[in-house]
Residue frames as a rotation matrix with the C-alpha (Angstrom) as fourth column:
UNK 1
-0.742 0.522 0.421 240.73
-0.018 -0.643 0.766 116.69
0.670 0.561 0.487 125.38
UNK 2
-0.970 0.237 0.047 238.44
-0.032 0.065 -0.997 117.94
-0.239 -0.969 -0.056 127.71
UNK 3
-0.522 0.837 0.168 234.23
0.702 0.309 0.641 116.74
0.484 0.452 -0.749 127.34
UNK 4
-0.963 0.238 -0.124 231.80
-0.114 -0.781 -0.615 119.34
-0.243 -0.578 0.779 127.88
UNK 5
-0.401 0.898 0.180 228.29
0.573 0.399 -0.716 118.87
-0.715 -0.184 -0.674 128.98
UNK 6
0.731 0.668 0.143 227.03
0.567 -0.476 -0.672 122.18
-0.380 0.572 -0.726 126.48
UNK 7
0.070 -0.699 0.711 228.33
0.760 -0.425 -0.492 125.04
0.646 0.575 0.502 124.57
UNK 8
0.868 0.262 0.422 227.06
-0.193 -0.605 0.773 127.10
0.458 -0.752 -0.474 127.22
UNK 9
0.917 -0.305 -0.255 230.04
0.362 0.372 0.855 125.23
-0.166 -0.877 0.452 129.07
UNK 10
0.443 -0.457 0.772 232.10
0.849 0.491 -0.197 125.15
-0.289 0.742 0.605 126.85
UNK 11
0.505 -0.041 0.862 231.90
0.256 -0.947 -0.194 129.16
0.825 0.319 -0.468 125.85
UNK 12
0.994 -0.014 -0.105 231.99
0.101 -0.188 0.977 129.77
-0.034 -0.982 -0.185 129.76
UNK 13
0.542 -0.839 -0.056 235.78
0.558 0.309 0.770 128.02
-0.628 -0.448 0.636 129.64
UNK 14
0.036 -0.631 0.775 237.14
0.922 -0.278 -0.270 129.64
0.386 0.724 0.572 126.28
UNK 15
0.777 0.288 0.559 235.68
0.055 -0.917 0.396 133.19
0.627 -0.277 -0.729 128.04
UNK 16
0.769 -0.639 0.022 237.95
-0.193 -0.199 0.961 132.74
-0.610 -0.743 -0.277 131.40
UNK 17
0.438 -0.788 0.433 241.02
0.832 0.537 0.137 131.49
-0.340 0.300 0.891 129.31
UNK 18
0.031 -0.071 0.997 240.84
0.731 -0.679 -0.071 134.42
0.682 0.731 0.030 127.17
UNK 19
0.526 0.516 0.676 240.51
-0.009 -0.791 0.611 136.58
0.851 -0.328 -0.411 130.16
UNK 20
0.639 -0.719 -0.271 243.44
0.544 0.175 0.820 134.83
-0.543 -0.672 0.503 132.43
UNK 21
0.110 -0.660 0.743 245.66
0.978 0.206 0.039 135.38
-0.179 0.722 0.668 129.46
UNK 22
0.254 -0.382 0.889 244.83
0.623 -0.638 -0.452 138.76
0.740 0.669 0.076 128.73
UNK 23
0.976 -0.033 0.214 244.90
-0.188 -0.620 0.761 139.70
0.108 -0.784 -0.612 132.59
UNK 24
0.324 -0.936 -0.137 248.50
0.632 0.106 0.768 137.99
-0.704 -0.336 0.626 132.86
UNK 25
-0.023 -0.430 0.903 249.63
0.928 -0.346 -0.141 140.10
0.373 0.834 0.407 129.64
UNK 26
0.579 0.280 0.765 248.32
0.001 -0.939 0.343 143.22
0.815 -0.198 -0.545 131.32
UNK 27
0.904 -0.427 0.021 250.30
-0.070 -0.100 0.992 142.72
-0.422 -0.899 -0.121 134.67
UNK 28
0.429 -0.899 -0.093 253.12
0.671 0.248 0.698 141.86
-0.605 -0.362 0.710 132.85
UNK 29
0.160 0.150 0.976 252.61
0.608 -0.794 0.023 145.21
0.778 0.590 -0.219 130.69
UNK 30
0.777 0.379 0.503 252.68
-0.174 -0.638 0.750 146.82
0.605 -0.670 -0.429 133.79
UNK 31
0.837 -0.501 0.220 255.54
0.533 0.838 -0.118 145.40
-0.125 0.217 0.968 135.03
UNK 32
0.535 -0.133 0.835 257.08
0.812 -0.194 -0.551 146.29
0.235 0.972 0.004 132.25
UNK 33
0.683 0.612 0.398 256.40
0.416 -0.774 0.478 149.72
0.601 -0.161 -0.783 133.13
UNK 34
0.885 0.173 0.433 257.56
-0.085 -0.853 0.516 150.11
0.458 -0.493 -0.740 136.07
UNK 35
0.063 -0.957 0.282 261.13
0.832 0.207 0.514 148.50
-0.551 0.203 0.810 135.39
UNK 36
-0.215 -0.459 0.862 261.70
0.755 -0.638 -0.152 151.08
0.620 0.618 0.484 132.69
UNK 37
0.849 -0.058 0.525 260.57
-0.190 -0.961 0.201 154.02
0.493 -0.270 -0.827 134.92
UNK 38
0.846 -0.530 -0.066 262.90
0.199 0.198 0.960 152.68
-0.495 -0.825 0.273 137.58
UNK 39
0.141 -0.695 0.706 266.00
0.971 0.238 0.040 152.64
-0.195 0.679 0.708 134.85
UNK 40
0.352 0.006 0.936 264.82
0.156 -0.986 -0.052 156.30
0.923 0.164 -0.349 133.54
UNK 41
0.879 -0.011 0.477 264.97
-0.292 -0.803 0.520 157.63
0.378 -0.596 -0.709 137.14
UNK 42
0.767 -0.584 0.266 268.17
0.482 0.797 0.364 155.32
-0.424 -0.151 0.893 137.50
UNK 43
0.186 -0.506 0.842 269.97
0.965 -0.066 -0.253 156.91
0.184 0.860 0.476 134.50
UNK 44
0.557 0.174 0.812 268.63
-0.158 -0.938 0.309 161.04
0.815 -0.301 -0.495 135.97
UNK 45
0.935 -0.340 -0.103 269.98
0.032 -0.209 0.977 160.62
-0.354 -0.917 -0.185 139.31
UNK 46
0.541 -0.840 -0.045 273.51
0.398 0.209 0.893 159.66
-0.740 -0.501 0.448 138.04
């Protein structure tokens, strides 16, 4: 368990967690994406 000097610190860290997390979710939404277009234009060509 990590000690923190304030809530001030404290807030700081829960903020960037919450903001790694929702940036990795979003890239891998994206991703995502652009595996299924690939497939769609996969599937049209042949």
């Amino acid at each position: 368990m990590n000690s923190f000097h304030s809530w001030e610190g404290f807030w700081q860290h829960k903020k960037l967690e919450t903001h790694r997390s929702f940036y990795n979710k979003s890239k891998w939404l994206r991703s995502e994406k652009i595996i299924n277009l690939n497939i769609i234009k996969k599937t049209l060509i042949s």
